[in-house]
N, C-alpha and C positions, 0 to 999 in steps of 0.2 A: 477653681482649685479642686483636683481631683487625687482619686490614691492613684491615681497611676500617674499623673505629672508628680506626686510628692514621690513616687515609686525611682522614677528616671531621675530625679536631682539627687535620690537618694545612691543612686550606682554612678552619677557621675560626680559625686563629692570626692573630695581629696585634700587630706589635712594637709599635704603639698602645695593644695592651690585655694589659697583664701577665697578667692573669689567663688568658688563653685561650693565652699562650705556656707559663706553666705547667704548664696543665692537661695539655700538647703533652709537654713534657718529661717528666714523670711516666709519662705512659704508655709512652714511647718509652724512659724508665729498664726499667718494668715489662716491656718486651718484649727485655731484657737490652741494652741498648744502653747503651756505658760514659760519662762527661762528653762524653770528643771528639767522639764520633759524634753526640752530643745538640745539640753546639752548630752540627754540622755540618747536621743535619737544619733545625735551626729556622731557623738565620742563611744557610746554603747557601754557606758560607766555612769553611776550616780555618782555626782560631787558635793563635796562634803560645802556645809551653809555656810563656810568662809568665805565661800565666794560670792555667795547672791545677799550677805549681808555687804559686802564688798559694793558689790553691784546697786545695793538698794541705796546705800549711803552717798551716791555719785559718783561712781566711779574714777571718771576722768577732770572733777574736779578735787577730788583729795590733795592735799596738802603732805604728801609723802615722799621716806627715799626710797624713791622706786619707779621706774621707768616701764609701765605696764604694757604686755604685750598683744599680738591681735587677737588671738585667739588662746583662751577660750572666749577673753573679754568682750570683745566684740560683737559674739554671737550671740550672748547674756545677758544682750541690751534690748529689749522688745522694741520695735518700729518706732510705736507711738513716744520712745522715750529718746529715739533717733540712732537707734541700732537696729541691723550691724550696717556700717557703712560700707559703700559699694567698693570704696580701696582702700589696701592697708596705709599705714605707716611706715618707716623704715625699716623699723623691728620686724619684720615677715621674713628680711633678709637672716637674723636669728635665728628665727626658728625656723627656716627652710635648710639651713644647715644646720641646727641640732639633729633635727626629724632624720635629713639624710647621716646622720651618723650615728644617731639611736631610735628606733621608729615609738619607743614604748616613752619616751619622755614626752612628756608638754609641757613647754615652757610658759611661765606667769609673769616673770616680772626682772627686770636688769635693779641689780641694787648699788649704786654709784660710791665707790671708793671713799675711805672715810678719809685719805691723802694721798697725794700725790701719787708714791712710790707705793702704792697699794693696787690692788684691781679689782675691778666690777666684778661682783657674781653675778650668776646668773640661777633663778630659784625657779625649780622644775615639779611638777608632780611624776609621778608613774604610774602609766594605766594599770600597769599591773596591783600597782598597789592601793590607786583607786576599786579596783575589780573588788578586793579582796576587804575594801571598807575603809580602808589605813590611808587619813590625808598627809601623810609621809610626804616631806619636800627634801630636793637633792639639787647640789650645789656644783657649777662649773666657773670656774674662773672666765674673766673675758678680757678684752680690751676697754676701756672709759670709751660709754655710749660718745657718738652717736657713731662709732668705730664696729663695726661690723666681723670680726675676728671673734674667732673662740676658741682659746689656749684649747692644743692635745690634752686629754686625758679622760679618766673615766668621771661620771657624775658622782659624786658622794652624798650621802646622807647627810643632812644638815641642821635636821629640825623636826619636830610632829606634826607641825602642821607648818601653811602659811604665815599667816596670823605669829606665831609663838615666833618666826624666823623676823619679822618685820618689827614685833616684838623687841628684840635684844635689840636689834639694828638701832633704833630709836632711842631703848635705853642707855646703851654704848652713848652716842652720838649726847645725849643729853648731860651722861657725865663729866665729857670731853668737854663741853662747853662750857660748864659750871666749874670745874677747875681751873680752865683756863683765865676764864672771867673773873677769877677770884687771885690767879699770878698777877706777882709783883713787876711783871714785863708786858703785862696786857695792856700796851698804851698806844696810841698813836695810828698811822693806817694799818688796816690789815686786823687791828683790833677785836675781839668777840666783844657785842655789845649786850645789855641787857635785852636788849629786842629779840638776840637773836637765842636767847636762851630760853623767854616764854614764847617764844614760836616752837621751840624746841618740842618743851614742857608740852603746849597744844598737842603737838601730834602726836606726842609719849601716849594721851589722854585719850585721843580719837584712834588709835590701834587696840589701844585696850575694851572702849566702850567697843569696836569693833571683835574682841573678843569674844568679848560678855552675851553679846547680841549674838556669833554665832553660836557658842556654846547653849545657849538656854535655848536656841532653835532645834540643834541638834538632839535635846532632849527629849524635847516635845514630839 
């Protein structure tokens, strides 16, 4: 592991091409460089601790509505903890089309329709506004994952952060349930059960302690 091999991976990375951001990050893990520094080198932004408390909590076993994407996640995984893996998932098709149609967005996560006649967001950062310190998230309409389309239009601002967007999501969803569960027509298949309303509660609990945890990092 040399600066001039980390030099080459570094001019042949391309947030277009997962794999060679990858390849970037592995090696810059292997020359003892920790998540932050990693995501710093590849994206050439600090990101804000909602992410690597994200990261630190399991990422890709979380219990949330949210269909997380490869990158930045990916990259945020050190070796030893079994990132980044060497191919993406489906979502690369996502973000391969956001990127070509805004190169300043990074997408984080597809947020799945709270019904039917609704649609998937989709919750982005901006480098720009990472540059500038602001973990500011912006919202695009999509097609219900695992649909690869992303409604025309421009991204909007959606939220202060991650976290605070995942946030409502959750609480929304939490109260949708407990009302329903408590209608006088909530009978029979198709039903909201009890179950599914402390599962609910759970993850209302693990986005907030995931708050709290970034917040008091950020402090420090």
């Amino acid at each position: 592991m040399t600066p001039e091999l980390v030099g080459r991976l570094r001019a042949e990375a391309s947030r277009g091409d997962y794999t060679s951001m990858a390849r970037l990050a592995r090696e810059l893990y292997g020359n003892g460089l920790g998540p932050r520094e990693v995501l710093r080198e590849c994206y050439g932004v600090v990101f804000p601790e909602e992410v690597f408390a994200v990261v630190d909590a399991g990422l890709w076993s979380l219990d949330l509505l949210a269909y997380f994407t490869n990158q930045p996640w990916q990259l945020a995984v050190p070796p030893d903890r079994g990132g980044p893996t060497d191919l993406p998932d489906p979502m690369a098709e996502v973000e391969s089309l956001l990127l070509a149609r805004d190169p300043d967005l990074l997408p984080l996560l597809q947020i799945p329709a709270a019904a039917a006649a609704d649609e998937d967001r989709i919750v982005c950062y901006r480098l720009e506004e990472l540059r500038a310190g602001r973990p500011t998230v912006f919202c695009l309409a999509a097609d219900h994952y695992p649909s690869r389309e992303v409604r025309a239009g421009e991204a909007g601002r959606c939220g202060d952060s991650m976290l605070a967007v995942l946030y409502e999501e959750h609480a929304a969803s939490l109260r949708s349930l407990e009302e329903e569960v408590h209608s006088p027509w909530n009978r029979g298949a198709g039903s909201v059960s009890w179950d599914e309303v402390c599962a609910a509660r759970t993850s209302l609990e693990l986005v907030e302690e995931l708050r709290r945890t970034a917040e008091g990092r950020q402090r420090d």
